[in-house]
C-alpha angles and dihedrals in degrees: 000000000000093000088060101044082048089053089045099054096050100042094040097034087059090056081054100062101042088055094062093059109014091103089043081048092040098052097031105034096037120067108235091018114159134182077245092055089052085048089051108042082047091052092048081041091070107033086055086048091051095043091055096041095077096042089046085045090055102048092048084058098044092051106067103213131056093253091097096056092040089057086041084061094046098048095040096065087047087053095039092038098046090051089057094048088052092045081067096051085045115118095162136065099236097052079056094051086053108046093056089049087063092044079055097061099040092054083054092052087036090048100040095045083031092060093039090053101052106037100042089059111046122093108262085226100062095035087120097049106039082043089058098042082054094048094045088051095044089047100053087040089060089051105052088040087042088052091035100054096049088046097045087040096060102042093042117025129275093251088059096061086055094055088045084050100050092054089051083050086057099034089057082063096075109063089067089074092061095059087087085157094065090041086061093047 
C-alpha cells in the first residue's frame, strides 16, 4: 500500500500544483488566454476525463490480474507527465487545449488502475485504517503542494511549476515497479 500512496502523492500532488496556477499560466504565459478559456479547457478537461473512465473501467475488468492496471500506473504518469512538460514549451491556445485533453484521459486510466489496485488489496479488517493513513498523508501532501506552487509560482514563473509538475507526473511512475507482488497475481 505504500507504493501506491507513494504513487498517489506524487501523481496527484503535481496536479496539484499545476491547478493553483494553471489560470495565472494560462493568462499570463498564452497569448490570447482568457479566465473563459481556463473555464473551457476545464470544462473539455473533464468531459475528456468522463468519457475515458468507463472504457478504462471496462478493460481493468476484462483483464484478470492486477498487471494491467500496474502498467496503466506507469503509463499513466509518462502521459500525464509528459502533458504537463509540453504545457511549459506551449505558446498557443490549442496545444494547450490539447494538452489538457490528454491530461484528461491519463487521470481516467490513473484513477480507474489506481482504485483497483488499492482497494483489492488491502485486508477487509484494517479498510478504515489503512483508508485514513492514506487520507492524513494526501491531504497533507495537497497542502504543502497547494502552499509550495503559489510560492514557487510567484518567485519563478507559472510555466515553471508546470515543468516541475510534469517531472513529479513521471517520477510517480516509478513506485509501480516496486509491487512486484501485484505484478505476480
Amino acid at each position: 500500500m505504500s507504493a501506491l500512496t507513494f504513487n498517489d502523492a506524487f501523481y496527484w500532488g503535481a496536479d496539484i500544483f499545476v491547478a493553483i496556477i494553471f489560470a495565472l499560466y494560462l493568462t499570463q504565459n498564452i497569448e490570447g488566454g482568457t479566465a473563459t478559456h481556463v473555464g473551457i479547457i476545464y470544462a473539455i478537461y473533464r468531459i475528456s476525463r468522463a468519457l475515458f473512465a468507463l472504457p478504462f473501467g471496462r478493460f481493468f475488468d476484462k483483464h484478470k490480474g492486477y498487471v494491467d492496471e500496474t502498467w496503466a500506473l506507469i503509463l499513466s504518469g509518462l502521459i500525464v507527465g509528459s502533458s504537463y512538460i509540453g504545457l511549459f514549451f506551449a505558446t498557443e491556445l490549442w496545444q494547450v487545449y490539447v494538452a489538457m485533453i490528454v491530461v484528461g484521459i491519463g487521470h481516467a486510466m490513473n484513477i480507474g488502475s489506481w482504485t483497483v489496485l488499492f482497494y483489492n488489496n488491502m485486508r477487509k479488517d484494517q479498510r478504515g485504517k489503512v483508508v485514513g493513513a492514506y487520507q492524513t498523508i494526501m491531504q497533507i501532501v495537497y497542502g504543502l503542494s497547494a502552499a509550495l506552487a503559489g510560492f514557487a509560482g510567484d518567485r519563478f514563473g507559472f510555466e515553471w511549476i508546470i515543468l516541475i509538475a510534469g517531472i513529479a507526473t513521471i517520477l510517480s511512475g516509478i513506485a509501480p515497479f516496486t509491487i512486484k507482488s501485484l505484478l505476480k497475481k
